[in-house]
C-alpha positions, -999 to +999 in steps of 0.1 A: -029-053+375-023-015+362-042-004+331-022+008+303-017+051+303-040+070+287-031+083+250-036+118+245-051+117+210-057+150+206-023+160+213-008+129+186-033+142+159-013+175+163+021+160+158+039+171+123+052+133+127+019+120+129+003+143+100+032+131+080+030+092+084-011+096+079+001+115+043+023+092+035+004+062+042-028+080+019-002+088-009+005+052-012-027+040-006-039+059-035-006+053-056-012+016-052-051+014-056-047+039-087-022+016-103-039-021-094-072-005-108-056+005-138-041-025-144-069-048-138-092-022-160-069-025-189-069-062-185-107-063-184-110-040-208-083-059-236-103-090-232-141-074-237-127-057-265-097-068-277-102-103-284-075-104-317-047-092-294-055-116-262-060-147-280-025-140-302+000-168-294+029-156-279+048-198-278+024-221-290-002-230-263+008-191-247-015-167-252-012-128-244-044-129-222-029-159-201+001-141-196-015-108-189-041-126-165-011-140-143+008-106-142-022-096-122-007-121-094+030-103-100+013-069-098-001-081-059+032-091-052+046-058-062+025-040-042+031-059-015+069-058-016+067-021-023+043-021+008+069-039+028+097-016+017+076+015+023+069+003+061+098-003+068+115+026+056+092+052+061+060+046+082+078+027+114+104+053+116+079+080+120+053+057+135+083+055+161+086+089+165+051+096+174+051+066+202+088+084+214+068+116+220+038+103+237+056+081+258+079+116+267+049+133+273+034+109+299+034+118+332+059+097+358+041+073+380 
């Protein structure tokens, strides 16, 4: 049984590709942790302070804090389709790139 070649991580880390994909990956990280802490914030915040607004009826039996608190569930599966949509379109293709040069760079056995 062979062992699996040696990565040159050094050499990766150099890669415009791979500085790119770990930028792009950050930039969304923060985009997305920015924007769910935001949202939950204001949510918290509306019903510490705001307690007029959340409890006004929206349809009888609907208030705007129930509605607000299950947006939090549409706001997950936002970022998670915009999460999808990002991997697929942006981090494999360069994630593929990387793995193309390494594997270019390996020495024949």
């Amino acid at each position: 049984m062979t062992s699996p070649p040696k990565a040159n991580y050094r050499a990766i880390a150099q890669l415009k590709s791979f500085e790119e994909l770990l930028e792009r990956r950050r930039r969304f990280g923060r985009v997305a942790l920015g924007g769910a802490i935001l949202w939950f914030g204001g949510f918290i915040l509306l019903t510490c302070y705001a307690h007029s607004f959340m409890g006004t009826l929206i349809v009888p039996g609907l208030s705007v804090a129930y509605v607000l608190g299950l947006s939090q569930f549409v706001m997950v599966w936002a970022i998670t389709a915009a999460y999808l949509h990002a991997s697929t379109k942006t981090f494999e293709p360069l994630q593929e790139q990387v793995v193309a040069h390494e594997l270019a760079m390996e020495p024949a056995a």
